[in-house]
N, CA, C and O of each residue as an XYZ file, in Angstrom:
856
protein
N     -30.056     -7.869     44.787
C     -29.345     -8.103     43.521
C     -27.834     -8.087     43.761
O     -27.410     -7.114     44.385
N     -26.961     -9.008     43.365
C     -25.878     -8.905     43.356
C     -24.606     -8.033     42.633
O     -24.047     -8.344     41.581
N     -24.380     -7.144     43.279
C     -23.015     -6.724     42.794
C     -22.802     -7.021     41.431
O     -22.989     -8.169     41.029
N     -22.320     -5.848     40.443
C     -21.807     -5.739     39.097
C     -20.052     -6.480     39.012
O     -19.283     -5.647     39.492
N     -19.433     -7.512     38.638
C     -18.679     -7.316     38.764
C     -17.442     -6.749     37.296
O     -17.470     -7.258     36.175
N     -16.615     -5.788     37.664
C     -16.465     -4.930     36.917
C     -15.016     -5.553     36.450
O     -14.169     -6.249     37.010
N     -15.172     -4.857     34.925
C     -14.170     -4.530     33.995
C     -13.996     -3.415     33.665
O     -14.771     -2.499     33.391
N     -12.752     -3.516     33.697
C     -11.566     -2.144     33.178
C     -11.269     -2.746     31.841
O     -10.628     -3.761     31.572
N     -12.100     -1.586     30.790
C     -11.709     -1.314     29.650
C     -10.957     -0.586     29.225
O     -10.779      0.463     29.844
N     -10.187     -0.847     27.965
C      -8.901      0.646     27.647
C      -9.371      0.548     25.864
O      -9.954     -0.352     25.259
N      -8.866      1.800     25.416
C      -9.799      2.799     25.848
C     -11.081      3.225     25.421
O     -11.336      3.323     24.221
N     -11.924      3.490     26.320
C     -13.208      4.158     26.872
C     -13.395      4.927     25.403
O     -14.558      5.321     25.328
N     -12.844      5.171     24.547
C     -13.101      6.197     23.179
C     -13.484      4.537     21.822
O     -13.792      4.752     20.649
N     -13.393      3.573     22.213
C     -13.578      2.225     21.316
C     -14.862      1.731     21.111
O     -15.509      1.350     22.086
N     -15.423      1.671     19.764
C     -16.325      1.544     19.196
C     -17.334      0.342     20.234
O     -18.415      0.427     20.815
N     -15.844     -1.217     19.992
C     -16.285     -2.037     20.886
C     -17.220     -1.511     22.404
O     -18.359     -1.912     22.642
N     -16.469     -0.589     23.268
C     -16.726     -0.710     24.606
C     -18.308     -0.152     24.372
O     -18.851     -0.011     25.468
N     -18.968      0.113     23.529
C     -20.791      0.519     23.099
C     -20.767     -0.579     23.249
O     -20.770     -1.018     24.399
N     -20.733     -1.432     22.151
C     -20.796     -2.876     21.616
C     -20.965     -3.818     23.103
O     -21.963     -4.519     23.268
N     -20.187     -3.757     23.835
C     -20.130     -4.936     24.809
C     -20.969     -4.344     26.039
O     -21.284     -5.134     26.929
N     -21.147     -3.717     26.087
C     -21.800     -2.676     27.627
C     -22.952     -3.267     27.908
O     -23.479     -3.410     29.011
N     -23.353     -3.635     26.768
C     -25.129     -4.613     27.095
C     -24.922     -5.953     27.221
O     -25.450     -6.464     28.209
N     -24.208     -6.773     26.386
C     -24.030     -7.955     26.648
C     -23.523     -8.423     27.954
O     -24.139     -9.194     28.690
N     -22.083     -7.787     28.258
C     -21.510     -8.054     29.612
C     -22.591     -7.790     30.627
O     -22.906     -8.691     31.406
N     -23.229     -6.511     30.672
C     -24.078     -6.467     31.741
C     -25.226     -7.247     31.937
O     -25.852     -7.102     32.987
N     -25.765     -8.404     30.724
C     -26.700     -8.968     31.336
C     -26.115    -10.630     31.412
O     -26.727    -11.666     31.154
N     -24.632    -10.424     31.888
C     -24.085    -11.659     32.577
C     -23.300    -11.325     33.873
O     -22.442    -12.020     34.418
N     -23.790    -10.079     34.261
C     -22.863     -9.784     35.517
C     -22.160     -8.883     35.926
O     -22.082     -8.441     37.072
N     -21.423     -8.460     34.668
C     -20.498     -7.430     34.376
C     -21.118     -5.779     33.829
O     -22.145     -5.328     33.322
N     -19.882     -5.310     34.263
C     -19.697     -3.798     34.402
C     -18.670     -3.181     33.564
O     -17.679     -2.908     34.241
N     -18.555     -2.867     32.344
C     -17.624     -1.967     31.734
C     -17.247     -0.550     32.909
O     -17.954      0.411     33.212
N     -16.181     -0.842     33.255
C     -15.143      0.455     33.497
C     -14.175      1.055     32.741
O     -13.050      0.555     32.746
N     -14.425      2.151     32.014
C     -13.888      2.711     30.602
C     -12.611      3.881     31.064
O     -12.868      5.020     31.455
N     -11.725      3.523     30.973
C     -10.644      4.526     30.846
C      -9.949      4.984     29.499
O      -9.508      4.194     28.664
N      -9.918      6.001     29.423
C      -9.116      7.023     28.266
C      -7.875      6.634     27.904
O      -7.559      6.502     26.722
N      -6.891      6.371     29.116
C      -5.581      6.283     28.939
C      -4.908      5.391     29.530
O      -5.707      4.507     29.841
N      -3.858      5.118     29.868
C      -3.126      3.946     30.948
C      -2.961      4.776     32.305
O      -3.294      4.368     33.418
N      -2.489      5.798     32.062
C      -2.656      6.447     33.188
C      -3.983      6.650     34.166
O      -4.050      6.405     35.370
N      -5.179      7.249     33.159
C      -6.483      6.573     33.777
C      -6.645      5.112     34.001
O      -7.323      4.837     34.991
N      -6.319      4.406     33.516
C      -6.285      3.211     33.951
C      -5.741      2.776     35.469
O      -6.210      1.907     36.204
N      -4.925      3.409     35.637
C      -4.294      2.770     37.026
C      -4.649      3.599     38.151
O      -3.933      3.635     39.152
N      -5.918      4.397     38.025
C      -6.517      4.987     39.266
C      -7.751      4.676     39.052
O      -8.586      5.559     39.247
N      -8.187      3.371     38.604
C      -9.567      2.636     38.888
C      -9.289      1.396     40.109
O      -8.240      0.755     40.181
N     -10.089      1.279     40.732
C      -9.875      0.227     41.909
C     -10.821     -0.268     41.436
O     -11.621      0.349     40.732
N     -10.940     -1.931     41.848
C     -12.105     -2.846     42.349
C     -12.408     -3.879     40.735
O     -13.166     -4.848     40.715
N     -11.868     -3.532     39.900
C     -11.845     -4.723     39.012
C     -10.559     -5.609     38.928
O      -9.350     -5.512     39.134
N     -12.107     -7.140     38.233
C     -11.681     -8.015     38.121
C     -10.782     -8.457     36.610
O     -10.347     -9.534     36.201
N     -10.768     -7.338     36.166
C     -10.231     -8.134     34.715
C      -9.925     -6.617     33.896
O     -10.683     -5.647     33.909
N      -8.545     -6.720     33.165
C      -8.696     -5.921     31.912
C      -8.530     -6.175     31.076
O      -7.560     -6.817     30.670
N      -9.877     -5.556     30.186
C      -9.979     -6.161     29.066
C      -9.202     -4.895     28.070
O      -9.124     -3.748     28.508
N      -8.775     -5.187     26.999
C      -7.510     -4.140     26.087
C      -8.027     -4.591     24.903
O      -7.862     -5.751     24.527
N      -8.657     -3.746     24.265
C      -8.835     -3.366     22.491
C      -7.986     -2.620     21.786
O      -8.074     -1.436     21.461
N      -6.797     -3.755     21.487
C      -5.491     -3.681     21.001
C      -5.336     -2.416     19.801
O      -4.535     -1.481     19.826
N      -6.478     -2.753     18.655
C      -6.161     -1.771     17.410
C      -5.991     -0.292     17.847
O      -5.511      0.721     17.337
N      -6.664     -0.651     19.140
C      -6.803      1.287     19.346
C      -5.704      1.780     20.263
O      -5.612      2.977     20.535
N      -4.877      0.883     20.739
C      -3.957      0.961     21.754
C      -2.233      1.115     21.342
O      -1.729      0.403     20.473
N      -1.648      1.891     21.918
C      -0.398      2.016     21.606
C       0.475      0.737     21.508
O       0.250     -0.135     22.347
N       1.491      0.510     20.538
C       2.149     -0.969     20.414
C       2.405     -1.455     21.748
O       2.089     -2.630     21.940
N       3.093     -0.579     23.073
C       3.746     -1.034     23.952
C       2.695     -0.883     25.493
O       3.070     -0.771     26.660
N       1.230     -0.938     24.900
C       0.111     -0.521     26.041
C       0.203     -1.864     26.912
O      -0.381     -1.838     27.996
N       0.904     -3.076     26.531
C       0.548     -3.891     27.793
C       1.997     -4.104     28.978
O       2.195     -4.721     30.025
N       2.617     -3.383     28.265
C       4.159     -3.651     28.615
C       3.491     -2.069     29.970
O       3.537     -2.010     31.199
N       3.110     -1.355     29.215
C       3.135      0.162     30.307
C       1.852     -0.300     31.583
O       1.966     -0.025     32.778
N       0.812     -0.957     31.035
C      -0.079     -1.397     31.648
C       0.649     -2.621     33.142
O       0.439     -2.706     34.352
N       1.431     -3.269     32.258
C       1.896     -4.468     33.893
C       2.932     -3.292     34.930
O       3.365     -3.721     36.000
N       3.173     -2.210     34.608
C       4.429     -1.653     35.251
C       3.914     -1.066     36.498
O       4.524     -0.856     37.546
N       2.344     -0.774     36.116
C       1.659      0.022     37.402
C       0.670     -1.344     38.459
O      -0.169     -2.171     38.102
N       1.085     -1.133     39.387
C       0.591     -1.865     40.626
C      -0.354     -2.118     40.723
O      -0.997     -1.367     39.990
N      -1.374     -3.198     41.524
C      -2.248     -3.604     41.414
C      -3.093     -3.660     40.073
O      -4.147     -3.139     40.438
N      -3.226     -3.941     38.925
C      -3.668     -4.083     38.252
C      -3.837     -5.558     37.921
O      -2.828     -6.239     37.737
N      -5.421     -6.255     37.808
C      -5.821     -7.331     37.919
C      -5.549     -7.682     36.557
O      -4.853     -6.911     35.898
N      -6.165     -9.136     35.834
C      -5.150    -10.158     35.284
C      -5.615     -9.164     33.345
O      -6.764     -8.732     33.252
N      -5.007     -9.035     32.566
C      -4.972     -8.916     31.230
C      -5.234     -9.457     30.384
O      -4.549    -10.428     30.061
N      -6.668     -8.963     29.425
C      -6.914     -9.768     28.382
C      -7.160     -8.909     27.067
O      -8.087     -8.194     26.685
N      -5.924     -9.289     26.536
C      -5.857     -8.438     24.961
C      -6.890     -8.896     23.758
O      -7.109    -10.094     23.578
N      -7.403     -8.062     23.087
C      -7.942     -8.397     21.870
C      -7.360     -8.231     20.654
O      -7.731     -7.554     19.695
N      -6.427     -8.908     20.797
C      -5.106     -8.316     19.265
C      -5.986     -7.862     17.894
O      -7.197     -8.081     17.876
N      -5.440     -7.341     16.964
C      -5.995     -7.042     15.410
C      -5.628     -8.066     15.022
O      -6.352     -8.938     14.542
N      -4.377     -8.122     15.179
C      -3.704    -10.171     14.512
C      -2.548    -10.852     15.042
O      -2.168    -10.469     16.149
N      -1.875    -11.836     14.447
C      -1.422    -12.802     15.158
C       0.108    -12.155     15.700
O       0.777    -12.615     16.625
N       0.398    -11.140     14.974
C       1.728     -9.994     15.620
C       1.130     -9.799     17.026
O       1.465    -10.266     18.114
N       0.316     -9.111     16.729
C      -0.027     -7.981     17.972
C       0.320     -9.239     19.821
O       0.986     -9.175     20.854
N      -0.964    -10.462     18.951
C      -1.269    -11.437     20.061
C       0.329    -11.312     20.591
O       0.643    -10.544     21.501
N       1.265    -12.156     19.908
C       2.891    -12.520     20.307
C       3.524    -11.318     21.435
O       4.088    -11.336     22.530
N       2.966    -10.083     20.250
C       3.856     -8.965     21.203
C       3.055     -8.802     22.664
O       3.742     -8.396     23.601
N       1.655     -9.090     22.914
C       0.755     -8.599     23.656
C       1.195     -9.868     25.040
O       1.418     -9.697     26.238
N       1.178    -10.895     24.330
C       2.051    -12.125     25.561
C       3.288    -11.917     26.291
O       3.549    -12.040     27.488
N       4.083    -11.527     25.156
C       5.710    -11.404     25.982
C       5.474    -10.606     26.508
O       5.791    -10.910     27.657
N       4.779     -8.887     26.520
C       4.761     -7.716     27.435
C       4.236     -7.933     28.860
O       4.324     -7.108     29.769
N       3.374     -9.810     28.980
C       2.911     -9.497     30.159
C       1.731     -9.519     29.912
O       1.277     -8.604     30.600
N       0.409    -10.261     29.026
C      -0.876    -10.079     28.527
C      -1.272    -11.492     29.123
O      -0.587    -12.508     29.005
N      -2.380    -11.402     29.725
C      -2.579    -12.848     30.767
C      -2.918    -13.736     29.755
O      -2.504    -14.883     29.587
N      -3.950    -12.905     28.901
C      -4.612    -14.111     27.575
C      -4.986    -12.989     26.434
O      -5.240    -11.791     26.557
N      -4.923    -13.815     25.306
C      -5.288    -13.138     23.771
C      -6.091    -13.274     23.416
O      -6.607    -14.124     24.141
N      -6.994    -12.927     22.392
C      -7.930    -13.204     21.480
C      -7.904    -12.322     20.256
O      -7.853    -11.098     20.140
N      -7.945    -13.153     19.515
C      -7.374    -12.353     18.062
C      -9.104    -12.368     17.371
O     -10.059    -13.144     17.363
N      -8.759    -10.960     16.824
C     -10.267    -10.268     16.089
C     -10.200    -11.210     14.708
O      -9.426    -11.888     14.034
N     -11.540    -10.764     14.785
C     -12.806    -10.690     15.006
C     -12.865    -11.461     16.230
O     -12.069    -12.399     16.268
N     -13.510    -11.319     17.104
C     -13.661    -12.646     18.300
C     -15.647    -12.282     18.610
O     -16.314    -11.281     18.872
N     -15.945    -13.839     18.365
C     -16.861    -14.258     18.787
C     -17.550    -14.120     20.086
O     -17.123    -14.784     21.030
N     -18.972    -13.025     20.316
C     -19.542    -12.922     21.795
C     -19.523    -13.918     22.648
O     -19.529    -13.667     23.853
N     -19.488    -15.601     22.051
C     -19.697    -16.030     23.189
C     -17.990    -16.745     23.540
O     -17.605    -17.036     24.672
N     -17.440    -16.856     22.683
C     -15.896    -16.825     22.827
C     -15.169    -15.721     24.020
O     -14.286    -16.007     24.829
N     -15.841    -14.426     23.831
C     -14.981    -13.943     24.465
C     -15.834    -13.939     25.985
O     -15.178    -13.865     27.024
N     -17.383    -14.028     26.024
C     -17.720    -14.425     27.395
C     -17.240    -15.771     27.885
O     -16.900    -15.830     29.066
N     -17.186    -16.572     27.340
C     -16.661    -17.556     28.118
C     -14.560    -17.596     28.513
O     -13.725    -18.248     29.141
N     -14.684    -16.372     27.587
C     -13.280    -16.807     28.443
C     -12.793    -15.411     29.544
O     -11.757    -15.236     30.186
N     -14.132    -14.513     29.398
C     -13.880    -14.097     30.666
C     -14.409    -14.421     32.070
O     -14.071    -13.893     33.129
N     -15.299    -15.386     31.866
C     -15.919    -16.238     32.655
C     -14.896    -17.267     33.518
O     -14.995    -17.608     34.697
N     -13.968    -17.610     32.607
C     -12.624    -18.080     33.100
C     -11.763    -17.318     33.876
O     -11.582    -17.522     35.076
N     -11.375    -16.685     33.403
C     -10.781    -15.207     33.785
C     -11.022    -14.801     35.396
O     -10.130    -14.687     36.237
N     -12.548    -14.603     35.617
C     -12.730    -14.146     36.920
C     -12.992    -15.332     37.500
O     -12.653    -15.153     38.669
N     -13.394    -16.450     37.395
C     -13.582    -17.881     38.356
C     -12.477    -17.875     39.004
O     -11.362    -17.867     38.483
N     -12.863    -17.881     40.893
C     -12.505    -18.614     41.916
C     -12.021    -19.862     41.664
O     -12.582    -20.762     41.041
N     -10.544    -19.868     42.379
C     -10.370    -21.607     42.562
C     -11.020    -21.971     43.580
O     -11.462    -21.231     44.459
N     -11.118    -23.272     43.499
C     -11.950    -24.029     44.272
C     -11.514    -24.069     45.345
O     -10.292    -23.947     45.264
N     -12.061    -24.249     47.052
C     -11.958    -23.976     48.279
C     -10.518    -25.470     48.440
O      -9.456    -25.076     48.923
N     -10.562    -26.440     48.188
C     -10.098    -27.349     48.499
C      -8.826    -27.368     47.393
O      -8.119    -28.375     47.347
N      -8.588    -26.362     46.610
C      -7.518    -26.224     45.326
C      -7.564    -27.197     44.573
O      -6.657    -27.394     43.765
N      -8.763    -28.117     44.687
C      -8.757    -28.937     43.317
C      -9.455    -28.771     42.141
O     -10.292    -27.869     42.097
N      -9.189    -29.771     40.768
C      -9.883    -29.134     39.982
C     -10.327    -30.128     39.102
O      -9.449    -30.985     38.992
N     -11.712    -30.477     38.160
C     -11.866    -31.612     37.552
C     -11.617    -31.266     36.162
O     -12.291    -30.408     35.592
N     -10.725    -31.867     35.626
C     -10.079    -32.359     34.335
C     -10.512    -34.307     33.681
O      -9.843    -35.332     33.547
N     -12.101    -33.886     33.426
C     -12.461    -35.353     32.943
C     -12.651    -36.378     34.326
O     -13.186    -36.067     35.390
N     -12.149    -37.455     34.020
C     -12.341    -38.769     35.307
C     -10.707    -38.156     36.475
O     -10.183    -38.952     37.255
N     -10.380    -37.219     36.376
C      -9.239    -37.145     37.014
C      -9.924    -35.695     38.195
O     -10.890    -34.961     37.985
N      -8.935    -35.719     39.451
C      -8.844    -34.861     40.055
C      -7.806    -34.181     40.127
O      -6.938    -34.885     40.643
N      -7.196    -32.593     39.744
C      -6.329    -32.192     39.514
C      -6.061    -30.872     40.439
O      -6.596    -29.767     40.341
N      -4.561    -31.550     41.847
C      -4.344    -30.663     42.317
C      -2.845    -29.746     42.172
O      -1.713    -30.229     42.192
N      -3.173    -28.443     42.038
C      -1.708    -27.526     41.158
C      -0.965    -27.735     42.448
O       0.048    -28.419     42.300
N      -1.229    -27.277     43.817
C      -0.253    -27.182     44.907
C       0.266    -28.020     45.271
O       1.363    -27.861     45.807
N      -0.422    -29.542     45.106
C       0.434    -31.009     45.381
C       1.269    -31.140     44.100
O       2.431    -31.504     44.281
N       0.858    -30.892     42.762
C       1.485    -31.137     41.520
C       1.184    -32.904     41.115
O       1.943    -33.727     40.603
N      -0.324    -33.040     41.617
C      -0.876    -34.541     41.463
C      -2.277    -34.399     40.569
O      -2.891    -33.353     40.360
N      -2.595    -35.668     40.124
C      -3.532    -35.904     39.443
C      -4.491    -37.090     39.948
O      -4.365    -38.164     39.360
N      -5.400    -37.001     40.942
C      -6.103    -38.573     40.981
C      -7.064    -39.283     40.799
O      -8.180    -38.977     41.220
N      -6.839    -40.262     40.201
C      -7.925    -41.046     38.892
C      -9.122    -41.442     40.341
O      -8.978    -41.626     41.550
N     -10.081    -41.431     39.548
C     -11.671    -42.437     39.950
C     -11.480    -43.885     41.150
O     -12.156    -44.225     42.121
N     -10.065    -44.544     40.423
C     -10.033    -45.376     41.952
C      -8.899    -45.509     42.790
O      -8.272    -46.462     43.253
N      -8.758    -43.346     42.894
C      -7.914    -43.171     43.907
C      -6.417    -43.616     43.671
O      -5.753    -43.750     44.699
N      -5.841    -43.846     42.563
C      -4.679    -43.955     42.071
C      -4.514    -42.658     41.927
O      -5.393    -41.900     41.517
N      -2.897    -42.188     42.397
C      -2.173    -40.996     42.311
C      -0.898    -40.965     41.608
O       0.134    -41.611     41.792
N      -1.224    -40.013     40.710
C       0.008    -39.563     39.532
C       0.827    -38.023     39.559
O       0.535    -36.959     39.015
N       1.636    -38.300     40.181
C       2.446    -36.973     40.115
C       2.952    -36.870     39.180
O       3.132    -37.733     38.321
N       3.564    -34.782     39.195
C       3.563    -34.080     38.052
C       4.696    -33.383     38.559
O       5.048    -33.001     39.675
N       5.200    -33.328     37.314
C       6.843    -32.175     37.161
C       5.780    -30.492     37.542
O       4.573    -30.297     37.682
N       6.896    -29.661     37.585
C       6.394    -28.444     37.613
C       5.919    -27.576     36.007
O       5.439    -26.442     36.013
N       6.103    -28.153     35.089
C       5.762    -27.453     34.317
C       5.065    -27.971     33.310
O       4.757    -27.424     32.251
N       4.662    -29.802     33.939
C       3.073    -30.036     33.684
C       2.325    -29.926     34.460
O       1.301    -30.428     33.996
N       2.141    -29.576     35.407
C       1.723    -28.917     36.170
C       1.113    -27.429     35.852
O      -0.056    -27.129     36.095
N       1.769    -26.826     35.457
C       1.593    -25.503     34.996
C       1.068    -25.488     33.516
O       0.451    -24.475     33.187
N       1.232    -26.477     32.584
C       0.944    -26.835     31.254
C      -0.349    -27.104     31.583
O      -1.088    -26.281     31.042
N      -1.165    -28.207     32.487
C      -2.475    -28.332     32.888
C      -3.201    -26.935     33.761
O      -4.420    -26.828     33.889
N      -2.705    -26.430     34.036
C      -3.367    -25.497     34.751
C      -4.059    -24.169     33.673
O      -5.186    -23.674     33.655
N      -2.948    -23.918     32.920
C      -2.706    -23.332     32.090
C      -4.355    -23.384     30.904
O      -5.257    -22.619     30.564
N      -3.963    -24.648     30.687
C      -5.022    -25.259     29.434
C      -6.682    -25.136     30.145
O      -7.701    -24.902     29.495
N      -6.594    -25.387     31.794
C      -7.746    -25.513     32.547
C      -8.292    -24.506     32.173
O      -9.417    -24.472     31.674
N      -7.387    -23.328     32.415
C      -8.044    -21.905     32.633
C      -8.325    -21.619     31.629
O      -8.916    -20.543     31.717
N      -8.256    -22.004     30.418
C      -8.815    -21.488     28.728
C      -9.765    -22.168     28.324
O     -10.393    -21.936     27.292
N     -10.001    -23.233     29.228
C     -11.069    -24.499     28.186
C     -12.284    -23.545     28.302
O     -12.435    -22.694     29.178
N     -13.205    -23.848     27.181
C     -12.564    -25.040     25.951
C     -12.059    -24.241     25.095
O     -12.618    -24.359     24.005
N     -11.315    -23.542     25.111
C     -10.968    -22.908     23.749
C      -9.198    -23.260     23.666
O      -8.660    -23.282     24.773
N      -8.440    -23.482     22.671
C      -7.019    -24.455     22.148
C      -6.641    -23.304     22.692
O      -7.329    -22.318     22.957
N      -5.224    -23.535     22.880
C      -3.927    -22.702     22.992
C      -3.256    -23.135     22.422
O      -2.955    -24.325     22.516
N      -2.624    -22.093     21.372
C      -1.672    -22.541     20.805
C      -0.195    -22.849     21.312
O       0.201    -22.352     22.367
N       0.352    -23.413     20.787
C       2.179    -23.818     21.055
C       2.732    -22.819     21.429
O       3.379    -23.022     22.457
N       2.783    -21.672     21.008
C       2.986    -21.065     21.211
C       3.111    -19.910     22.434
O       4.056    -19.222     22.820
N       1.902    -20.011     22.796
C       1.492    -19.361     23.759
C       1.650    -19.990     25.313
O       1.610    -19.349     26.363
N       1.852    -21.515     25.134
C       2.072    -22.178     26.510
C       3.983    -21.940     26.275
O       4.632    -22.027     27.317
N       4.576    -21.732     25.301
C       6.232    -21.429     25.537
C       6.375    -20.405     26.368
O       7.163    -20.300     27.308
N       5.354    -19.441     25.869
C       5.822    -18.017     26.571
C       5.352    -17.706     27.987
O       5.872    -17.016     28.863
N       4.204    -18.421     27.963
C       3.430    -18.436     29.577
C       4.040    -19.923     30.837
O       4.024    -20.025     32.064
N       4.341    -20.506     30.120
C       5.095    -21.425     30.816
C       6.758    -21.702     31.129
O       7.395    -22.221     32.046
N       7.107    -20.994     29.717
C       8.628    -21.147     29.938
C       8.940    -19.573     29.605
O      10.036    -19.148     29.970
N       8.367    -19.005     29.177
C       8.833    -17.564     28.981
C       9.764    -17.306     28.037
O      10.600    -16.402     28.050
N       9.540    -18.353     27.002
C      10.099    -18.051     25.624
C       9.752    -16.879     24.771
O       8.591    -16.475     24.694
N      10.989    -16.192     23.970
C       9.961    -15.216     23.137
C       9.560    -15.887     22.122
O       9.838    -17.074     21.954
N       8.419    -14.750     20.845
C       7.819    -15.640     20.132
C       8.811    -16.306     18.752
O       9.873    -15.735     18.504
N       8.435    -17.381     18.002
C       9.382    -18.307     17.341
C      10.489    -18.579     17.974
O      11.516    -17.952     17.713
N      10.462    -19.340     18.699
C      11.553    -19.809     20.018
C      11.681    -21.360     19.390
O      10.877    -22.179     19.835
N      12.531    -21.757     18.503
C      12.203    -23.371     17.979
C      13.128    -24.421     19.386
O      14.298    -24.605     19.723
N      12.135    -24.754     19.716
C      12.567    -25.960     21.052
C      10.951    -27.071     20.712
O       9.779    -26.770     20.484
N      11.581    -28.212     20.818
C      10.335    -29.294     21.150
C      10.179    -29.643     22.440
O      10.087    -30.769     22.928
N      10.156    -28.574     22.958
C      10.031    -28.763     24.714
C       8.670    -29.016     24.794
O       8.308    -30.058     25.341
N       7.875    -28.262     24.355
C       6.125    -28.624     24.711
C       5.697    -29.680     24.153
O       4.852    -30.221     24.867
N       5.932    -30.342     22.998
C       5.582    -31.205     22.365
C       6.036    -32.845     23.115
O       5.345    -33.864     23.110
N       7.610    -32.622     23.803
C       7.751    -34.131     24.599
C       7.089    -33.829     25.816
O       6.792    -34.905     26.335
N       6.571    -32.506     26.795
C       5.685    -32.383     27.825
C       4.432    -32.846     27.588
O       3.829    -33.424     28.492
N       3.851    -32.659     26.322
C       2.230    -32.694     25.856
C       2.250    -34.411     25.881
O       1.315    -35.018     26.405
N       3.396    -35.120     25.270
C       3.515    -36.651     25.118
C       3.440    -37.058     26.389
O       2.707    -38.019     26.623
N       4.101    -36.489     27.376
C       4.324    -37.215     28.791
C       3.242    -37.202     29.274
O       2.701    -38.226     29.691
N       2.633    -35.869     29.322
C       1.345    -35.736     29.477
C       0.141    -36.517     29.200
O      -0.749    -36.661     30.038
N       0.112    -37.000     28.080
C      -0.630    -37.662     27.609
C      -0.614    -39.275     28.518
O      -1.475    -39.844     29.188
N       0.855    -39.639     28.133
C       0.630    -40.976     28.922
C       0.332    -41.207     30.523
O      -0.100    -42.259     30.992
N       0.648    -40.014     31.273
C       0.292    -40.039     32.207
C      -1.543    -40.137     32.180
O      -1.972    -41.050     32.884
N      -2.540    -39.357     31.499
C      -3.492    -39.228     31.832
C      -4.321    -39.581     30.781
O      -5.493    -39.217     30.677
N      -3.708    -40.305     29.983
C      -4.354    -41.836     29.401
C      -5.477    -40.843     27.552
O      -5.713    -39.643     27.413
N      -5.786    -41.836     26.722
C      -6.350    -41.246     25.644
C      -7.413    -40.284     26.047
O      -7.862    -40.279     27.193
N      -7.940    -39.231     24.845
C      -8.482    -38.532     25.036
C      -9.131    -37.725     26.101
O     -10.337    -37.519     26.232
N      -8.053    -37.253     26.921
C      -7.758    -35.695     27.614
C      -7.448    -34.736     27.188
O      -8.043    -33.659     27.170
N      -6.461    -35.028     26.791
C      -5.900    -33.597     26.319
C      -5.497    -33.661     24.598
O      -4.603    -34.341     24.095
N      -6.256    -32.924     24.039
C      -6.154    -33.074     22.887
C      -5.375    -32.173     21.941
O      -4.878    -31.122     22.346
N      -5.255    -32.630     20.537
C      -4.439    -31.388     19.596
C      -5.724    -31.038     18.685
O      -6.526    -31.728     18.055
N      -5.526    -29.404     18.938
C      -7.188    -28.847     18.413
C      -6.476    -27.653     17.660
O      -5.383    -27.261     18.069
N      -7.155    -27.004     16.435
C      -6.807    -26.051     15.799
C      -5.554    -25.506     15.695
O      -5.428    -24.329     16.030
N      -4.446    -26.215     15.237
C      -3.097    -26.328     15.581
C      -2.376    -25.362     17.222
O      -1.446    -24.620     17.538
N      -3.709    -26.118     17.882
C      -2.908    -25.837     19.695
C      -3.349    -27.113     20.400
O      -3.401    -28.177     19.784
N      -3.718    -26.997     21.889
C      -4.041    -28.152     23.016
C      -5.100    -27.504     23.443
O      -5.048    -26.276     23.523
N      -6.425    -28.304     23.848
C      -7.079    -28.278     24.707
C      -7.264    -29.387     25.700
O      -6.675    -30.438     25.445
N      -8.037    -29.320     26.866
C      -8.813    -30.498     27.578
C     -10.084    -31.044     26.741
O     -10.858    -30.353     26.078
N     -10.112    -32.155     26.887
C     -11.565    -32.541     26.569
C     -12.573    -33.352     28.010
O     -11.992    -33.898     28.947
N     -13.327    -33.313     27.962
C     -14.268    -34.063     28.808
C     -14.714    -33.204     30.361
O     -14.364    -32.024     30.323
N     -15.285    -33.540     31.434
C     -15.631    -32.115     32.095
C     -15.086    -31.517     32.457
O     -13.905    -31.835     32.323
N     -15.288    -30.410     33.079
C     -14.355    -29.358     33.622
C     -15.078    -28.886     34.269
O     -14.753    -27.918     34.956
């Protein structure tokens, strides 16, 4: 049987961490429950932390990135404050409550996925590599990419299918804080677009997703 692979939960006293202990475990996963941040940063060997925001101090993800080795962050905000503050501190990805079981398995399913041996990645009829900063179509036509569509696609890869909002690619891509008014993403999302032709990348629940395989 293969290896549990584990999550670091905060904190271990949250109604949720009952709640998820059965589900996660019959996809793989392992709740690792810590009390505090400080317990938190003397767990080794996980892949992911997961943070149940309501129960957590305002500034738990800001104290959480400060200690070393700690693998990638995924907040469960109460609401759309928390999400904003939970991004700028350093929160890899959000999900604002109530969140849906299979919503939040699939996006920790994202979360812990390996890149691919060859660093490429399929985005629809395209092949998409981040380290060349290229895209190449079905008959081997090649389209290069700025660095921060580049990072705008990578970005969106790692969430599909679920939208990201505008928001959230300012702060993870350009490191804007939140209400930052620039139409920077919006002429990237256009360029974007024409580079990789109708229905790819779409406008979904006032954010972006990919459409087609992945």
């Amino acid at each position: 049987m293969a290896a549990l692979r584990k999550i670091l939960f905060l904190p271990s006293t949250s109604i949720l961490a009952g709640m998820l202990a059965d589900p996660l475990a019959d996809q793989g996963y392992a709740l690792c429950g810590a009390a505090s941040i400080e317990e938190a940063a003397a767990i080794a060997g996980c892949g992911l932390a997961l943070l149940d925001g309501p129960d957590l101090p305002a500034d738990a993800v800001a104290r959480l990135r400060r200690q070393q080795g700690l693998p990638p962050l995924l907040l469960l905000a109460a609401d759309a404050a928390q999400a904003r503050a939970g991004l700028e501190q350093g929160a890899t990805d959000c999900l604002q409550k109530p969140v849906r079981l299979a919503q939040l398995l699939a996006r920790i399913a994202t979360l812990f996925q390996p890149p691919p041996e060859d660093g490429r990645l399929r985005i629809g009829r395209f092949q998409f590599t981040p380290t060349a900063r290229q895209i190449e179509a079905e008959d081997g036509a090649i389209v290069g990419l700025t660095e921060k569509e580049t990072a705008i696609l990578l970005f969106l890869h790692q969430a599909a299918p679920q939208p990201i909002p505008r928001e959230t690619l300012l702060h993870q891509v350009w490191g804007y804080a939140a209400g930052a008014t620039t139409h920077t993403v919006e002429t990237h999302i256009y360029t974007l677009r024409r580079k990789l032709g109708e229905g790819v990348l779409l406008t979904d629940a006032g954010g972006y997703r990919l459409a087609g395989e992945l």
